[in-house]
N, C-alpha and C positions, 0 to 999 in steps of 0.2 A: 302559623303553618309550619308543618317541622319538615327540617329536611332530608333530601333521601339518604339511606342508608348508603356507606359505601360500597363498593363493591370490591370484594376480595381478592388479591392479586392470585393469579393461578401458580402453584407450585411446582417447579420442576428443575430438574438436577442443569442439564444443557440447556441454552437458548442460541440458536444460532440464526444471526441476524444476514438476509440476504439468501436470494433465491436461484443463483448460477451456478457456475462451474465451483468456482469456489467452495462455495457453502454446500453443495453435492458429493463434492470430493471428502470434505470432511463429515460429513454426516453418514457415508458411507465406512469411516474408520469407527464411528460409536458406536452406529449399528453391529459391526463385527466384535466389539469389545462390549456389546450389550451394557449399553449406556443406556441411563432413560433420557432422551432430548425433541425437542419442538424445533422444527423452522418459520422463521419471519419472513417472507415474500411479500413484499410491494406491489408486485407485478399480478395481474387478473390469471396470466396461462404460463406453463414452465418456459423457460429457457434464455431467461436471464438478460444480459444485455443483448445479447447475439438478434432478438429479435426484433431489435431496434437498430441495429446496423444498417448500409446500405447495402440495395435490393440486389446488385451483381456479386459484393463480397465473397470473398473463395480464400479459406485456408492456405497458407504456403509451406503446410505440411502432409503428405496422404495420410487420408484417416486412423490408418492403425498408429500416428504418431501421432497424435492429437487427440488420445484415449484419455477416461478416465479412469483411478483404479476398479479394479473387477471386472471392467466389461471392455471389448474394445469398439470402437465406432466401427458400424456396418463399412465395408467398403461402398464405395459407387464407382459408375462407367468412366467419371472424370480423376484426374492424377489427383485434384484438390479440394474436399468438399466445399462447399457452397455454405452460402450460411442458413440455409433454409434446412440443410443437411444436418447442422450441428445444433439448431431447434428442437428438430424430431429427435436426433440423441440426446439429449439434454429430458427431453420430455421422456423417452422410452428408459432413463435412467433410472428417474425419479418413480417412473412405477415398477422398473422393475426393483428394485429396492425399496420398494414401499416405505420412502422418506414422508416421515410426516411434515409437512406445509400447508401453513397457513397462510390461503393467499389475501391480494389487498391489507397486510396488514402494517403497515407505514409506522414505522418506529420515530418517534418522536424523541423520545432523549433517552440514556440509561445513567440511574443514578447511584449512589453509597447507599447499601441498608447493612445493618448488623449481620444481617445472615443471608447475605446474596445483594448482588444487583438488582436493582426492580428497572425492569423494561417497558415501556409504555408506549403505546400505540394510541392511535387516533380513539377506540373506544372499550381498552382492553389493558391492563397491565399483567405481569409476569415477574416473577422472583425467583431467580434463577443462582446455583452454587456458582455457576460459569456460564461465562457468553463467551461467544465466539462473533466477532463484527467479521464478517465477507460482505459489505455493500460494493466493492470494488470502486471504478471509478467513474462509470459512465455518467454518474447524475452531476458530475463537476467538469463540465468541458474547461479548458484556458483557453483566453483569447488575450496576446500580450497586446498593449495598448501602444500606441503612435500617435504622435502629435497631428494634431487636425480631424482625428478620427469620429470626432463629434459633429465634424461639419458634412461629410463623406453622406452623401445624399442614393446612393447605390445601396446594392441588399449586403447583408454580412451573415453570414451561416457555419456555424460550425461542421465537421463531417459527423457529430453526435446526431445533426438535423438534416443532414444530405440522404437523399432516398434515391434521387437518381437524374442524369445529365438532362431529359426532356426541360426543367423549365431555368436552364441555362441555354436553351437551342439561340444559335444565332449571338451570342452575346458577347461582350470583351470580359474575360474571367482569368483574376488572381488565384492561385492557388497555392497556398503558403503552407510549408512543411515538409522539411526532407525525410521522413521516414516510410515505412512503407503502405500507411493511409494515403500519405497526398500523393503518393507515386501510381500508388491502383488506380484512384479518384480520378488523377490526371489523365492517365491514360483515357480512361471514356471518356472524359468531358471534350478530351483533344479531337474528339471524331466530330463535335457537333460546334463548339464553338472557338474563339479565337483567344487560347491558354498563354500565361505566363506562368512560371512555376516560381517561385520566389522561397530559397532556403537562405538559413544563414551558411551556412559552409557549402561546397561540394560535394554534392551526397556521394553517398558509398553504397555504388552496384557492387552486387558479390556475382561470382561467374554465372552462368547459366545452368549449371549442373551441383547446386549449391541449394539448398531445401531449407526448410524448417527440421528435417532430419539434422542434419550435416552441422545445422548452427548448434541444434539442442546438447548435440555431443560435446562439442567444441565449448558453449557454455560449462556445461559438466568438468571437463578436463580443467576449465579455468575457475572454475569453484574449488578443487581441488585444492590446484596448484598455492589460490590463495589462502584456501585451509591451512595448507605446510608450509606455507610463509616460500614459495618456489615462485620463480618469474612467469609473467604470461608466456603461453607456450605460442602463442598468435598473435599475429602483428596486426590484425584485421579480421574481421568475420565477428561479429556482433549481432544482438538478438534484435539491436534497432538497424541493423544496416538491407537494404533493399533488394529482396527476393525476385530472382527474372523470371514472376509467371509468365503463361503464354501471355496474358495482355500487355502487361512491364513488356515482354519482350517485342512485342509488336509493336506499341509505341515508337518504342528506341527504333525499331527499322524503316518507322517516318519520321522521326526524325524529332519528334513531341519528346523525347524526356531533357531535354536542354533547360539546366535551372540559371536565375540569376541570383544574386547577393540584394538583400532589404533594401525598400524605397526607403526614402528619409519621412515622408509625412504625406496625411492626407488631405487631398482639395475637395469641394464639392462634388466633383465629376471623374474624381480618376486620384494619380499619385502622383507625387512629384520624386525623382530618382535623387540619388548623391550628387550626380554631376548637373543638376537642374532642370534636366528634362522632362516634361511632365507627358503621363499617360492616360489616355480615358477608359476610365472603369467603368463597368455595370455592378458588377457584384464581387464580391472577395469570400473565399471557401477555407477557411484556417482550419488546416490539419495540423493543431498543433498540440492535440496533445489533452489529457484531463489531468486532475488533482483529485486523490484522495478522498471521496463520500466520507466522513468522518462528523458531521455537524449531531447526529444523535449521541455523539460521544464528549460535547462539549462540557456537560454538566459536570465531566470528571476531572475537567481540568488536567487533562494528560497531552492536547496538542499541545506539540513544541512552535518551533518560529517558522519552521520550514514545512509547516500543516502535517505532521506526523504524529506517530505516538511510538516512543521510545518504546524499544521492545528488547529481548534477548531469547532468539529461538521462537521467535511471533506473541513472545507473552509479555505483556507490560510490565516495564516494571516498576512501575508506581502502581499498580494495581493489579495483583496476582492473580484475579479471579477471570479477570479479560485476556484474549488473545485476538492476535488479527492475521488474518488469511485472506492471500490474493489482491494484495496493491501492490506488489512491486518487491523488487531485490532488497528491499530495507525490510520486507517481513517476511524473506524463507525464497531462499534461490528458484530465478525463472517462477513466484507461483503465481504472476500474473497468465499465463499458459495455461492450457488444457494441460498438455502433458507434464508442464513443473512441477504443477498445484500439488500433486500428489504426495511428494514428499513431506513438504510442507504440512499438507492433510495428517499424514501416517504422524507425523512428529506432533501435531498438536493433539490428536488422540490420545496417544500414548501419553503426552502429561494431564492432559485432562481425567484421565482413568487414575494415574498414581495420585494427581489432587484429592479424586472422590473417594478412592481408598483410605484416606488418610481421615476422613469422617467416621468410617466404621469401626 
């Protein structure tokens, strides 16, 4: 019986892997520079992680600061889109820029060929001059480990898997992480049951009058300043420090955002504190945070020890042909954001174009 023939990797110049803001933002710089490129989408409908978030989630920026390049996000009635808001833009993005995406197609590895990276999917591969990895980081939540946590007979949930306070009603509920996940989370959860907020430091409210505007800037000036080798020009205000929307702010004026410092370990039923007090738990909600989507990149042997892939300007440099957009200040300032990505985007265009130039 002979066997089947194989099937021919599909040829093209761009492959960009990931179906969000990321990967939108730069697909919209090749479009403009009249690239030929594909997008990889995991995902069945557009809009990335956002539609996996939970169901109250609301930006801590007004939509025109939360734009992506060429279009900016419709305004709506509320100071801070919602994230059902930033779906529909996300979706009305991608048609109006008629991004090619291929959805459900789950990238499996990417590996060295002579004349491209070949990309491969569950029933499909791809040979592409350059990829672009945007899976960002939603598909890798962390949960740091604590002694006894094995034995911890209560529910454990990441907020990658929190949808909404109902089937916490009534319960005793841990909520771990100071930034401004576990502070939103917090806030509703504190309406229906009985919260402790558990950070490692004292978190950092910023004023009331203090946005996702106001931080982007202040980000900006301190990218700068470390550009020119100049001190930080702020003592505080950071992209991870905690935003007083109206819910954060209503919290606090019952009295719900009071954090404490880490239990030492878990019991069957609860936690046991520093000082040996123990607490009964039902459930624990870790806002703490994801890692890097990077495992389709393993084949190349480019993650380092701290799950990264060495880059300069988002481009690998053990492997010229790759670039990565949209995990974090280690690949192109702020372009975990809607509004950072962009730069990031615009700069990886622009090498990817003088790359492909350099074939003809």
């Amino acid at each position: 019986m002979s066997k089947e023939t194989p099937i021919a990797p599909i040829l093209v110049d761009v492959l960009v892997i990931g179906g969000g803001q990321s990967a939108l933002a730069t697909a919209y710089f090749l479009r403009r520079a009249a690239v030929s490129y594909q997008v990889l989408d995991d995902q069945p409908t557009p809009g990335g992680a956002w539609q996996h978030a939970w169901d109250s989630l609301n930006l801590f920026s007004p939509a025109q600061w939360s734009s992506l390049p060429g279009w900016l996000m419709p305004s709506t009635p509320d100071e801070y889109p919602s994230r059902d808001h930033v779906v529909r833009y996300l979706a009305q993005y991608e048609e109006r820029y008629d991004i090619p995406v291929h959805r459900g197609a789950r990238v499996i590895s990417v590996s060295r060929e002579d004349d491209g990276l070949l990309v491969s999917t569950d029933d499909q591969q791809w040979l592409a001059k350059a990829v672009v990895s945007a899976t960002g980081t939603w598909n890798c939540p962390y949960i740091p480990t604590y002694p006894g946590q094995e034995r911890f007979k209560g529910i454990q949930v990441h907020s990658a898997q929190y949808a909404s306070p109902e089937p916490f009603r009534g319960k005793d509920v841990l909520v771990v992480g100071g930034g401004n996940s576990g502070a939103q989370i917090l806030a509703e959860l504190s309406h229906v049951c009985n919260t402790t907020w558990v950070t490692v430091e004292e978190p950092t409210f910023l004023p009331d009058d203090v946005d996702g505007r106001v931080l982007f800037e202040r980000a900006t000036q301190r990218w700068k300043a470390r550009a020119e080798g100049r001190p930080d020009p702020f003592q505080s205000g950071g992209l991870g420090d905690i935003v007083m929307i109206p819910a954060v702010r209503e919290a606090r004026e019952r009295g719900a955002m009071h954090a404490v410092r880490p239990f030492s370990k878990f019991v069957d039923d609860g936690v046991v504190w520093p000082d040996g007090a123990p607490s009964h738990v039902d459930a624990v909600l870790w806002c703490t945070g994801f890692r890097p989507a990077l495992k389709h990149l393993a084949p190349l042997h480019l993650i380092n020890d701290v799950g990264r892939v060495d880059v300069i300007d988002g481009r690998a440099t053990q492997e010229p042909r790759l670039w990565l957009v949209g995990y974090g200040e280690w690949c192109g300032f702020a372009s975990a954001t809607l509004i950072g990505v962009t730069r990031t985007a615009r700069s990886t265009g622009a090498q990817i174009t003088e790359y492909l130039n350099s074939f003809r």
